[in-house]
C-alpha positions, 0 to 999 in steps of 0.5 A: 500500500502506498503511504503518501504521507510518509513519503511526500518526497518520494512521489513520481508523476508521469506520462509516459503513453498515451491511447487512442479508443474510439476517436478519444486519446486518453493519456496514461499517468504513473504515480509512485509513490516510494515502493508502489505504483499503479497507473490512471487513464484521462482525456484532456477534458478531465486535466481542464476540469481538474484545473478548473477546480484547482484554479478556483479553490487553491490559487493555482496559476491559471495559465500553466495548463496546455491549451485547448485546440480545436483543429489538428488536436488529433495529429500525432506531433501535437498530442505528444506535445500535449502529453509532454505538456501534461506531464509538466503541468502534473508535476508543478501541480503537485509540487505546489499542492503536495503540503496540502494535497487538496481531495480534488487532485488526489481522486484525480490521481487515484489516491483513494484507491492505492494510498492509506490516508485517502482510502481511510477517508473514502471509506470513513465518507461511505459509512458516514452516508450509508452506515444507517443503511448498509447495517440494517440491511444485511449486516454485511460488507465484504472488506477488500485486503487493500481496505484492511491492511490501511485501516491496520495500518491506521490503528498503529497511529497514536492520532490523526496524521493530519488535521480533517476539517470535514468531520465525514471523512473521520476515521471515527466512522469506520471504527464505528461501522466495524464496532457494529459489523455482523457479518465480515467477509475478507476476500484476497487475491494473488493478482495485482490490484487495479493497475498496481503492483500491489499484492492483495494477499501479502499484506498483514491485516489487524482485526481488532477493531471488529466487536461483534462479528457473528459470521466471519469469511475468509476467501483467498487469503493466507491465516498467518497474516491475520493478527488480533483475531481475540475478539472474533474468537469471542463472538464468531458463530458461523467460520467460514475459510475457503481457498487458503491453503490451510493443511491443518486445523492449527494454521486457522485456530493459532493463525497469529502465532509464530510458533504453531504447535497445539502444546503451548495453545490457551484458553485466548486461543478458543474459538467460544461460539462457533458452531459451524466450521467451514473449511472447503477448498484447501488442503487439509490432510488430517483434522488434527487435535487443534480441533478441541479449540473449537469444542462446540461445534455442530456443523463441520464442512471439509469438502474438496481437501486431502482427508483419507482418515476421519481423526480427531472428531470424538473432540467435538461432542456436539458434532451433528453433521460432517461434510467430506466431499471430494476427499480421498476416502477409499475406506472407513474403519468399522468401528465409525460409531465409536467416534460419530455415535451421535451424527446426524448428517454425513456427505461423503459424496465424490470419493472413492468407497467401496462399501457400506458396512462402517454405517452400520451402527450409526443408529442416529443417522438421518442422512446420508449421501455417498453419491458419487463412489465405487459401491458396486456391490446392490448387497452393501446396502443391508449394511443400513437397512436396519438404521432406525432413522435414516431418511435421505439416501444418495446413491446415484453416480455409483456403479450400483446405480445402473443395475436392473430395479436399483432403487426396489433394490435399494429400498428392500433391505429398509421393510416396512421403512421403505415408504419414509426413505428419499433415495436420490431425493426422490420418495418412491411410488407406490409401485416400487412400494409394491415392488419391494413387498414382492421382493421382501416376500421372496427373500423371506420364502428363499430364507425361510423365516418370517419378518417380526414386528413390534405390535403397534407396527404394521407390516408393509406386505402380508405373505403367506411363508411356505414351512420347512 
């Protein structure tokens, strides 16, 4: 980020090009400012206008602005004489003015954008205007890493750098719209931004001045850049962090510390309210044991990461739905009970599973998505036919989903449950109903027994059973 006010003797205009679209020249200005630079495009009506405003409110002469022509402006000697012509013109503008640096000329050159100073005092304007609304709304605002780092880079100043008459323009504003945040979403980047060369996602961020966030999103952006997290960790319900590389829990749970390691964690380390914890798109290869930081949680999302083992969750003794999608499970152990007893939801859609017996005691389970294996085996499903509260059942993308009267096939293990199953979300007919009672009747003639039922249970068929 470009600091004007640190480096006023350190600030490079020029005009190096120019462009010509659709019959307008447009001249190409670089501003750098010590180590950053980026680059703003104008037409000459725009150099006449800021002029004007320049001439009017801070004295500058009148006369040292390249004139206006009306024919052979578009001959190429003239507009390079007028490019030159600018570029002098910028420079004693700017050396004129830079004590002050009136909003005028910085909007002109950007300022708002890539520097501190006046990226604060836009922000400060837009709460200032729209706070009131922007709140109430959604309780949302997505910050850009550009737009945190400055007002990180703010913080660390015992006062305001320069006297602001105009109270909208007040850092207080953006103190006060933070304070009141709900909902905070941080999105970085690799690329440069704008026309900087500014990298979005190497810039260190502070977020102490966020009170009372409940949903907090982290896109595209290295955790180890993040510092002061202590308040979010008091208040953050819903924790979101996607595309960020992360390789364990360790890394979002201990972001700020140098040395990461579960053994010198503390209580300033856990995350208090957080009940849904979403880490899609990373590379996480274990859930190790800095889970435990985050001991409330209900709802944990690890789709498309690295995980072949389920690790670590007896940790979480709320732990109701698990999502792990596109991982790179080929096996679950049998005991899978022992350590999600109590789960109600488990995704493990587009891996690599082969069978079904690992489900067999999760007598919680309501839901179930496997869509997407490499069941093949239409005999796998007995392993679950006997889960008392299983409703939702996904299958399709298997190979046993391509075999002759797969969903009858499917349903039969479940009895006289058939008719309460969604398989592939969609509740059989009453024909596959029909079917499956014939099915069961068979299964039951070839094995010679007769299904039991509690008294208060009516069977899904009657069939007379031949005696052996």
């Amino acid at each position: 980020m470009a600091n004007f006010l640190e480096n006023q003797e350190d600030v490079q205009l020029s005009i190096p090009s120019y462009e010509t679209t659709d019959n307008v020249t447009y001249y190409l200005v670089e501003v750098t400012i010590g180590t950053v630079k980026w680059s703003v495009k104008h037409r000459y009506s725009e150099f006449a206008e800021l002029h004007d405003t320049l001439v009017t409110d801070h004295c500058v002469e009148k006369d040292i602005l390249p004139p206006k022509k009306f024919i052979g402006n578009k001959s190429e000697a003239f507009v390079e004489k007028r490019r030159l012509g600018l570029e002098i013109y910028l420079n004693s503008v700017y050396n004129y003015l830079k004590k002050i640096m009136p909003r005028p000329l910085a909007i002109f050159l950007e300022f708002h954008v890539y520097e501190i100073f006046f990226l604060l005092q836009n922000l400060a304007c837009k709460f200032f205007t729209e706070g009131d609304l922007l709140l109430p709304k959604c309780n949302f605002f997505t910050y850009s890493v550009v737009q945190l780092y400055a007002v990180s880079h703010r913080l660390k100043q015992p006062r305001p750098p320069l006297e602001i008459t105009d109270k909208k323009y007040d850092f207080s504003h953006v103190l006060d719209y933070n304070a009141h945040l709900k909902n905070l979403v941080v999105t970085g980047s690799n690329a440069a931004y704008g026309t900087s060369n500014i990298t979005p996602s190497a810039l260190s961020i502070d977020l102490s001045s966020f009170k009372n966030v409940e949903e907090f999103e982290v896109n595209s952006y290295p955790m180890d850049k993040i510092y002061n997290m202590g308040n979010l960790r008091d208040t953050v319900k819903t924790l979101k962090v996607h595309d960020s590389k992360l390789k364990n829990m360790t890394e979002l749970t201990m972001c700020e510390e140098v040395h990461k390691h579960i053994s010198s964690a503390n209580d300033s380390h856990v995350w208090l309210k957080v009940t849904t914890l979403d880490l899609s798109n990373n590379q996480i290869e274990v859930i190790d044991e800095a889970i435990k930081l985050l001991p409330n949680i209900e709802t944990l999302v690890l789709n498309n990461n690295r995980l072949n083992e389920i690790s670590n969750v007896t940790l979480l003794p709320r732990l109701s739905q698990l999502h792990l999608a596109s991982n790179s499970f080929s096996s679950l152990p049998e005991n899978l009970h022992a350590k999600l007893g109590k789960i109600v939801y488990i995704d493990l859609s587009g891996n690599q599973l082969t069978s079904l017996v690992s489900f067999a005691k999760l007598y919680c389970l309501e839901g179930l998505d496997l869509s997407c294996n490499r069941i093949e085996d239409i005999e796998e499903v007995k392993h679950i036919g006997n889960l008392p509260c299983l409703e939702n059942l996904r299958l399709t993308g298997n190979p046993v989903s391509t075999i002759v009267d797969y969903r009858v096939k499917v349903l039969e293990p479940f009895g006289r449950r058939a008719a309460d199953i969604y398989l592939d979300n969609e509740k059989p007919n009453q024909k596959e109903l029909d079917t499956v009672s014939v099915f069961q009747a068979l299964r039951i003639a070839r094995e010679g027994k007769s299904p039991t039922y509690s008294t208060t249970d009516a069977p899904l068929f009657s069939a007379e059973v031949p005696t052996v």
